[in-house]
Each structure stands twice: as C-alpha cells, then as structure tokens.
C-alpha positions in Angstrom: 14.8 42.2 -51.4 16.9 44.4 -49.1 15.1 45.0 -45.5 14.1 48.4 -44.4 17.0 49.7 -42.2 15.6 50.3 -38.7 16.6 54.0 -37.3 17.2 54.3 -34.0 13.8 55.9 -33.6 12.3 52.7 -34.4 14.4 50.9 -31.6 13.7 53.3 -29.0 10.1 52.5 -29.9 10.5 48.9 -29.7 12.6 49.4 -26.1 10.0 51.9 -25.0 7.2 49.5 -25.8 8.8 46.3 -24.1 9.7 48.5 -21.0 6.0 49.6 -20.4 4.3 45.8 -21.4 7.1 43.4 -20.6 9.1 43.9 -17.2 10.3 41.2 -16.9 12.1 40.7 -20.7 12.4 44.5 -20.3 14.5 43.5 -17.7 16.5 40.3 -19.2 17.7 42.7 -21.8 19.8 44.6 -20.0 21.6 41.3 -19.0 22.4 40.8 -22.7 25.3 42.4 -24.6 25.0 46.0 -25.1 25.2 45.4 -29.2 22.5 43.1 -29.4 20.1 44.8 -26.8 18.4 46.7 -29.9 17.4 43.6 -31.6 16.1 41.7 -28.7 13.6 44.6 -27.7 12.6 44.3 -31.6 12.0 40.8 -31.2 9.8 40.9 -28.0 8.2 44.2 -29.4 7.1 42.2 -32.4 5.9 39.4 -30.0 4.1 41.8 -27.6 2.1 43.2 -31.1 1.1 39.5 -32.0 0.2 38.7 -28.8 -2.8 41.7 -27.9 -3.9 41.1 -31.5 -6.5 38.8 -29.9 -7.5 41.1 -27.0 -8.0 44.2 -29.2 -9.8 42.8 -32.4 -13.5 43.0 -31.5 -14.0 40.2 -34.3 -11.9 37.2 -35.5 -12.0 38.9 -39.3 -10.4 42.2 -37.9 -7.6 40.0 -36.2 -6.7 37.9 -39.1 -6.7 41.3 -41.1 -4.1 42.1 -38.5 -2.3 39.0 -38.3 -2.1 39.0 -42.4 -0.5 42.0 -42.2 2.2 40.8 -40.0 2.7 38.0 -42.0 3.1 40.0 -45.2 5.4 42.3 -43.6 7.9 39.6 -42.7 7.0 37.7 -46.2 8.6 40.6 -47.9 5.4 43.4 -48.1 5.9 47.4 -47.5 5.8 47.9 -43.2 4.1 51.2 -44.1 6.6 53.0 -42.0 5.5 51.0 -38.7 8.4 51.2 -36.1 8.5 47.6 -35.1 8.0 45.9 -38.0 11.1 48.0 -39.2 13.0 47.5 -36.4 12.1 43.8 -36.7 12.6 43.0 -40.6 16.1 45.1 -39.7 17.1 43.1 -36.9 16.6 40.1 -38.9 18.5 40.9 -41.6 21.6 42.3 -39.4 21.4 39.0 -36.8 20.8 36.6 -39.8 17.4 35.3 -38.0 15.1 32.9 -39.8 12.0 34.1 -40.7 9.7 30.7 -40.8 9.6 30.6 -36.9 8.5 33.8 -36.7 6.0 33.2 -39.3 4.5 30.6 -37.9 3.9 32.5 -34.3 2.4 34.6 -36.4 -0.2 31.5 -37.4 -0.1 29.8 -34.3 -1.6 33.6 -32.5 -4.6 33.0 -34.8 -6.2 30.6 -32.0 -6.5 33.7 -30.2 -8.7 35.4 -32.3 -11.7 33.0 -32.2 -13.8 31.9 -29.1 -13.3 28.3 -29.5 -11.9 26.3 -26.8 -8.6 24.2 -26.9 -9.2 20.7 -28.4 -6.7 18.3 -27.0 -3.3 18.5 -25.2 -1.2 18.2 -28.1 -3.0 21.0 -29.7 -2.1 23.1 -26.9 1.0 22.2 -26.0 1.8 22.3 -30.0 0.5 26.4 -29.7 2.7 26.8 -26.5 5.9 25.9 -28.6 5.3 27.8 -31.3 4.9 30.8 -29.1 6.5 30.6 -26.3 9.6 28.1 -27.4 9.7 30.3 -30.7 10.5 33.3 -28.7 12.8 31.8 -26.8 15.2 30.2 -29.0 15.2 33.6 -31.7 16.4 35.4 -28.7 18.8 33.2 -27.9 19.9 33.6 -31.8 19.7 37.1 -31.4 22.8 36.9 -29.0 24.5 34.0 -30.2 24.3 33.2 -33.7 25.7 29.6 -33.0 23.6 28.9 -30.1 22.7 25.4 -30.0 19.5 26.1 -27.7 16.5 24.6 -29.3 16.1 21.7 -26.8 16.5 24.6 -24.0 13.9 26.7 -25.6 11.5 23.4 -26.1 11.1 23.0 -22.4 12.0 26.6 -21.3 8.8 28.0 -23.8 6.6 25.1 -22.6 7.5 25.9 -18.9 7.0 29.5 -19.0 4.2 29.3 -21.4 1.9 26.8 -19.6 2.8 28.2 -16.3 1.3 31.8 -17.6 -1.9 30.2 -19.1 -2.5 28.5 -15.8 -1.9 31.4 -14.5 -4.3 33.4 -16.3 -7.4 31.1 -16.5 -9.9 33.5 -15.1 -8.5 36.5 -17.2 -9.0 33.9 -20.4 -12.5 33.2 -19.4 -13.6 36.6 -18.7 -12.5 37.5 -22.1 -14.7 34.5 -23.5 -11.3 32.1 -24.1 -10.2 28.9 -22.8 -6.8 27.5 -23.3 -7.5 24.4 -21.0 -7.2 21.5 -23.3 -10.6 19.9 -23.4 -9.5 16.5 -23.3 -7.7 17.1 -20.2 -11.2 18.9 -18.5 -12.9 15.5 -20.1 -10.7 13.5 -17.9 -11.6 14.8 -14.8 -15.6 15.3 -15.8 -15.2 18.7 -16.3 -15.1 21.0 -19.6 -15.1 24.3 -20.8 -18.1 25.6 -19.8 -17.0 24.9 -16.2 -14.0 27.0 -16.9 -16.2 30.4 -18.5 -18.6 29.7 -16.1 -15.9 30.3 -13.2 -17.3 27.2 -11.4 -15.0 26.2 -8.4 -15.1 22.3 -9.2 -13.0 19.5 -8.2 -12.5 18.7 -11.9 -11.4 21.7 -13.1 -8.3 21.6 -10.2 -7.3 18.8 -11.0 -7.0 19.4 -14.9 -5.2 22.6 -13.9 -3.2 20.3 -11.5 -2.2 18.2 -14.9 -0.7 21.5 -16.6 0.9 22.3 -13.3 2.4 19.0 -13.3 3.6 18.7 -16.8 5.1 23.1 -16.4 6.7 21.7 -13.6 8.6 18.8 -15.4 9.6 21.0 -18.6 11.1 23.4 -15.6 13.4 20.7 -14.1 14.1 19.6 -18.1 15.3 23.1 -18.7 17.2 23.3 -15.1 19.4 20.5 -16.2 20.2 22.5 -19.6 20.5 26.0 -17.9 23.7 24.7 -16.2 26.0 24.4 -19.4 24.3 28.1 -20.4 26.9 30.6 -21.2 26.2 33.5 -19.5 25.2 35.6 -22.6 22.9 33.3 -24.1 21.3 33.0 -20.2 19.7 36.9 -20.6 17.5 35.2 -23.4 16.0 32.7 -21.0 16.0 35.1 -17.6 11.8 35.2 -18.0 12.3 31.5 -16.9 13.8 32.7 -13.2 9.8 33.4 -12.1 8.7 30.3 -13.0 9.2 28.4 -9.6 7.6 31.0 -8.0 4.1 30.8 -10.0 4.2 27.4 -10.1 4.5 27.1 -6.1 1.8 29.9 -5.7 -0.6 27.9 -8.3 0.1 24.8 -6.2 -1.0 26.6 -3.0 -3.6 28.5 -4.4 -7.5 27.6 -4.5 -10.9 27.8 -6.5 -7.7 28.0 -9.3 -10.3 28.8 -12.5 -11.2 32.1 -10.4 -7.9 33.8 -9.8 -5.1 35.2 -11.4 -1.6 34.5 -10.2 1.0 37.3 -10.3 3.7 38.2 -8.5 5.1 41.2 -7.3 6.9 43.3 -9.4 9.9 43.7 -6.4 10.0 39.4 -6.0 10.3 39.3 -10.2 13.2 41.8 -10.0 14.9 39.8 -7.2 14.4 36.4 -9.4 15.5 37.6 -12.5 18.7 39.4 -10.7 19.6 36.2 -8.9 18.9 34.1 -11.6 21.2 36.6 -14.3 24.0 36.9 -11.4 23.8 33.2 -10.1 21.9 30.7 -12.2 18.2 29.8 -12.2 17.1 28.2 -9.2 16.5 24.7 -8.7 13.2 23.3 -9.8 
C-alpha cells in the first residue's frame, strides 16, 4: 500500500505545531539539513500527539480510542485527512523509516492513560526507551539513513527521558500519575502515595536521588559517544545539550516531589547553540 503523500500544508502544520510545543527540538531542527527538516518536524509532531494523549483523555477508554487510531494509521488504515499522520506515514515512506519502533511508542504511551503507578525500575526504564530512545534514534535515521546510533539513542533517550520525569514529579502527581518506580520508593520506605500526596519526605529524595544518579550515568555514557557524532546526525540529539543543566538544578533543588524544574527559555537557547556549534558539554 502506497503512503499518502504529505503536501506541504501538512508539514507546515507539523513545523507550526513543534515550534509552539517543542522549543527546544523546534530548535534542533534548524541544525539539521535543510532537506530533511520536513520530516523531522513530522516525526516530533507525531510524538508531541502521542504524548498529550494522556493529558487530554478524561478516561483511559477515550485514550486507547485515540492511541488505536494512531496505531492503525501507521499499520496501514485511512489518516482521514489528518496533517500529521500524513506528513508522518509520508516521511516514512520517503526516509525509508521502520515502522515497529514507532508502533511500539505508540503502546508504550498507553501507561499514560491509566492512574496506576510505575511497578518496578525495569518497567520504567523499559517505557523511557521506548519513548524517549525511540525518538531519538528515528531522528537520527531521519538524517542519516546509515546512522549507526542506537547505542547513542539508548543512553541519550534514557538521559533525557528520566531527567524530564524527575523533573516533572509534582506536575505527574497533580494530574493523579506517578512515574516513580515503586520498587525504588519501597527502598527508601516511601511509595506512591507519598509522591500524590506531595509529602516532603526523606524517602522520596532519595529515590528521586536514585533516578538522578542513574540520568546522570546514561549522560556521561552518551558524552563518550557524542564525540565521534558527525555533525549532521548531532541536530537529532541537541535536546540532550539541557540535560546537565536540569540535572545540576535537580541536585540542588529541595522538597523535589513538590517542584517542577525548568529552565529558561534564553539558557536552553544558549545550550542547544553551544552544543550544535561546539559539542555537548561534559557530563
């Protein structure tokens, strides 16, 4: 089956839509080769639709609806006309992109959709990859067909991808979610009802401390990669530039379960820039 061709109306949707949600890929992109700009602002379009899916379906039924319908799309189904899925199933076709990995974000964003907390560290760090890393290494596909850079986008997704989650505890648990691996919380005598609850604990801290910790070592992992990077393929990993920066403000921070780290949208300009222009800085 032939994939829809994407107009360039659909594109421009996909780079409008990345430009108001995703600064910082929004960004990246315009560090990539002009001819293969189009596609990556498909490919985070289509990730910034999966990802809300679990903020805007009042019920888990009315996300899987949505998440089905995603999954049908890029198994083959009608896109009903939708500009990123056309862009997306087009961008595919024209940059020779497998579609399992993409599929199975797709799957993995189903977690989001229910209230239950995260089991056990391997669950989580398992969800991270197939988000996160999955991202990742497509885009570095997108520019480079021959890219060998699924090692890099192991560590890089798990970096970025933990360091945002940690990042966004209290957000989660205002919104009824908690990505904090159980386990880890059980460690410490804590657990997810410390987390919802917003309780300042000791245990709590130190299971964030744990994800801190292991963000921290996928960082220096992808460092040591980063340096053999050509410099095209590097625009698909630039997110990865603001990393040292939340982790040293999540170190520094306190009552972590109760605050939301971000950083300024002038000092993640300056760190992708320096990172595009120079290399990522040292972990």
């Amino acid at each position: 089956m032939n994939a829809p061709r994407g107009s360039e109306d659909d594109y421009a949707h996909c780079q409008a839509l990345v430009r108001a949600s995703d600064k910082d890929r929004f960004v990246a992109t315009l560090f990539a080769p002009a001819e293969q700009r189009p596609h990556l602002f498909a490919l985070y379009a289509f990730n910034l639709e999966i990802a809300r899916v679990g903020e805007i379906a009042h019920e888990p039924l009315a996300g899987e609806i949505r998440l089905q319908w995603w999954h049908d799309c890029l198994s083959g189904g009608d896109v009903a006309g939708h500009p990123v899925a056309s862009a997306l199933l087009d961008s595919i076709a024209r940059r020779s992109l497998a579609r399992e990995p993409l599929l199975d974000l797709i799957d993995a964003r189903r977690f989001d959709v229910y209230a239950e907390p995260m089991a056990t560290i391997g669950e989580f760090e398992s969800y991270v990859r197939r988000t996160s890393s999955t991202l990742f290494g497509t885009a570095a596909r997108v520019i480079d067909a021959t890219a060998a850079a699924d090692e890099t986008a192991h560590a890089a997704g798990l970096a970025y991808g933990i360091s945002a989650l940690v990042a966004a505890v209290g957000a989660h648990a205002a919104r009824g979610r908690v990505y904090v691996p159980t386990d880890v919380l059980a460690r410490h005598g804590a657990g997810p009802d410390d987390v919802l609850a917003g309780r300042s604990s000791s245990g709590v801290t130190a299971a964030l401390n744990d994800l801190i910790l292991g963000a921290q070592r996928q960082y220096e992992t992808f460092f040591a990669r980063a340096k053999n990077m050509p410099a095209s393929v590097r625009a698909a990993f630039l997110p990865l530039a603001t990393v040292p920066l939340i982790l040293r403000r999540l170190r520094g921070r306190q009552d972590h379960e109760q605050q939301v780290v971000e950083l300024s949208p002038l000092r993640r300009l300056q760190a992708l820039t320096r990172a595009a222009l120079f290399g990522f800085a040292k972990p």
